[in-house]
Every structure is written in C-alpha cells, then in structure tokens.
C-alpha positions in Angstrom: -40.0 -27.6 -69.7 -37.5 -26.5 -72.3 -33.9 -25.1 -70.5 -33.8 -22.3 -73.4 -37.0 -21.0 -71.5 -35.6 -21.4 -67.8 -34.5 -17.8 -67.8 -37.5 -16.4 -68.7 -39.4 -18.6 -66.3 -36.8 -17.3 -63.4 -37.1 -13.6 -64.5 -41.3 -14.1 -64.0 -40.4 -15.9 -60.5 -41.0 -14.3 -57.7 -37.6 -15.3 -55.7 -36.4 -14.3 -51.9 -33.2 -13.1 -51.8 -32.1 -16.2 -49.9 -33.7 -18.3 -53.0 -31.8 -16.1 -55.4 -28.4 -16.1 -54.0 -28.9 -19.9 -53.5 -29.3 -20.3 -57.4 -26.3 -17.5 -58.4 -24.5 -19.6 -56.1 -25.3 -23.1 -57.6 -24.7 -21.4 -61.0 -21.1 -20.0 -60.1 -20.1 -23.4 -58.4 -21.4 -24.9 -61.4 -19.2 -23.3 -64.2 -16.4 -22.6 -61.4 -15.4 -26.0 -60.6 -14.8 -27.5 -64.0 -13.0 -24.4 -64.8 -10.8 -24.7 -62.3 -10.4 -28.6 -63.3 -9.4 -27.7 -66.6 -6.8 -24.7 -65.7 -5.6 -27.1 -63.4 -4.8 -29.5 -66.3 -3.5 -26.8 -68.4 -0.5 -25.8 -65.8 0.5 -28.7 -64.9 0.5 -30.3 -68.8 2.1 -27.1 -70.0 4.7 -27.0 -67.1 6.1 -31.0 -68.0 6.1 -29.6 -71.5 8.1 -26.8 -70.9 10.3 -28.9 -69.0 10.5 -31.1 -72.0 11.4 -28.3 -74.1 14.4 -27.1 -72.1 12.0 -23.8 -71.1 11.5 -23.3 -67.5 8.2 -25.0 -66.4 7.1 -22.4 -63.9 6.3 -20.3 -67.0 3.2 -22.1 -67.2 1.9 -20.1 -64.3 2.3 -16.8 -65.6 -0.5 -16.2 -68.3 1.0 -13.6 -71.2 4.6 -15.3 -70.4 2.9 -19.3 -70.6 2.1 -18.3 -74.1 5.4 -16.8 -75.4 7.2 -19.5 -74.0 4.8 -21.8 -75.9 5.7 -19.7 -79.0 9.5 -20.3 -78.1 9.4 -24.1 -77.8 7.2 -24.2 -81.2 9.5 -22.3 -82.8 7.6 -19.6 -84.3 8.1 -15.5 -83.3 7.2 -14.1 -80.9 5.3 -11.5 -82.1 2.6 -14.3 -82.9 1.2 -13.3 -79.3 -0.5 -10.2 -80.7 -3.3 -12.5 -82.3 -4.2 -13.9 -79.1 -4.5 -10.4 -77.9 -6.6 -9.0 -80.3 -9.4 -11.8 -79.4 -11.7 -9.1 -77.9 -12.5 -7.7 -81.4 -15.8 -9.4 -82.6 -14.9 -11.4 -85.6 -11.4 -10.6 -86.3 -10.2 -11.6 -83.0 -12.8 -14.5 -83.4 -11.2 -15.7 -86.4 -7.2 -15.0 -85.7 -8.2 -17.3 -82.2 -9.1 -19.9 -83.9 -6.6 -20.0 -86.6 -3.7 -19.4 -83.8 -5.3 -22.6 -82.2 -5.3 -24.6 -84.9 -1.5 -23.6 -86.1 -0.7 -24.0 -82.6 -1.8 -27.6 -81.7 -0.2 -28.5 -85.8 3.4 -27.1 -84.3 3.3 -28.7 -81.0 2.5 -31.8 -82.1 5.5 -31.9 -85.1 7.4 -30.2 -82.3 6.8 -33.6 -80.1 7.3 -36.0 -83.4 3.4 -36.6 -83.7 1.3 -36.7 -86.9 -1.8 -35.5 -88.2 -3.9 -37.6 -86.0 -2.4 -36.1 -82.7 -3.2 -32.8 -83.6 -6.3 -33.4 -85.0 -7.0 -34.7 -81.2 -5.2 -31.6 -79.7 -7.5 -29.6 -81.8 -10.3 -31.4 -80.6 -10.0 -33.0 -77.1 -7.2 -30.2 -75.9 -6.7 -31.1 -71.8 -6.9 -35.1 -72.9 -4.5 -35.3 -75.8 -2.1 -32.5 -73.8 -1.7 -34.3 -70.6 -1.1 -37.3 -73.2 1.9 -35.0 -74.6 3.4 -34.0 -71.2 3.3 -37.4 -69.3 3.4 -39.9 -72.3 6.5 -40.9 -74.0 7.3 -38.2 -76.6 10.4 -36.2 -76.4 10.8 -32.3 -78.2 12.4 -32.6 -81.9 13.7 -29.4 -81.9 16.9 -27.9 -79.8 15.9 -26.7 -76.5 18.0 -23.2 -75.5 18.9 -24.9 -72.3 20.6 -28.3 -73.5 22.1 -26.9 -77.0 25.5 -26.9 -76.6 27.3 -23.5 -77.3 28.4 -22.8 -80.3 32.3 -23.0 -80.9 34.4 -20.4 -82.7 34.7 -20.5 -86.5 38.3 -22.2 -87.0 40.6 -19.8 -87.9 41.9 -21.2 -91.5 45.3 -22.8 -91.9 48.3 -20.6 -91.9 50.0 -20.0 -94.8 53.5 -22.1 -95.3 56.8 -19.7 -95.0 57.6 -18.7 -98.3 61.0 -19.9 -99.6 63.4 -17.6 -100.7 65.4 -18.2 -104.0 
C-alpha cells in the first residue's frame, strides 16, 4: 500500500463516526505532540539567549515581541519584522521567509562568536544547534542595552589661561 494513496483509500472507506474521530484524533496527537516538543525548545532556548543578550528572557513567550527582541540582540532594525509578516503571500512571502531565516541564523551565530559551520547547523538542525547556543558556553559579542555602561558627558574642553595684560 503506498501512503500517498491512504487518503484516497480513507475517503472510499466507509468509517463510523466513532472510527473517524478515532483517526482525526490519532492524526491531531500525531502532529500535536512534536509541535509542542519543538515550541517548547524554542522558548526555553530563546529565553537563555535573551538572557545572554542583556534582553529580558520572558520576551521569548510573546510571539511578534520574541522576534523583535531577536532583531534587537542581532543587531539589525527593527523594521526587518515586516518580512516575517508578509509570509502569507504565496511566493514572495515564501521567499523573504527563507531569506530572513538564513540572515537570521548568519547574525546570531557571529552575534555568539561562531563561524560558518554553526550557522550552517542553525540553518539546518535549528532546535539542536539553538539549545547548543543557549546552554553551551558561548557568550553575546555585541553590547547588551542592559549591561552597557552609560555614556559619560563629552568633557568640556580646557579653559582658556587668563590673558596677561601689558
């Protein structure tokens, strides 16, 4: 039996409704499960990173927000966000996905101090190579907001000596 014909077979079945609810069921739990698993992996990854960054880790929670905050510690604008947001359009947002992924893996791996081999294995094996970025040993490069220190006054320039009268 080949599975590409499995829902035409089930289409030509004649199912109870107990039998059919038993299979959506199986189905759901099915695709629900690792899903879960994998956001799972996601918050908690992206909440030690934030951490790591000097951002607030509970950002990672909050879907839009996770996202600019991941912007912030990679240091590109913010504005970026609106290619994630156009992923609904067929190929466009297709396209500007992928590319934004790609970009985005590249950044937070130089962000971390990790070459081309890191973020060719964020690119590829995402929740492994993350929680390998969160938990391993590699601190953020760049200037977090929260631990730069503030920036002092310009020092006002020397005053000029008294002039001396002839």
């Amino acid at each position: 039996m080949n599975i590409l014909n499995l829902p035409l077979l089930l289409a030509q079945a004649e199912l109870t409704d107990a039998e059919a609810a038993g299979l959506i069921a199986i189905v759901f739990g099915a695709l629900l499960i690792p899903s879960l698993i994998l956001i799972a992996i996601y918050v908690i990854a992206s909440w030690k990173i934030f951490e790591k960054a000097g951002q607030p880790g509970w950002a990672a929670v909050v879907p839009v927000y996770s996202t600019i905050v991941l912007l912030e510690v990679q240091k590109r604008p913010v504005w970026w966000i609106v290619f994630w947001l156009i992923a609904g359009i067929p190929i466009v947002g297709i396209i500007s996905v992928l590319a934004m992924y790609v970009i985005m893996c590249c950044d937070l791996s130089k962000q971390f101090g990790k070459g081309g081999g890191f973020t060719a294995g964020l690119i590829l094996l995402f929740p492994i190579f993350l929680m390998i970025l969160a938990f391993g040993s590699a601190q953020y490069q760049g200037a977090s907001a929260a631990a730069a220190p503030p920036a002092d006054p310009p020092a006002a320039p020397p005053a000029d000596p008294p002039a001396e009268e002839a």
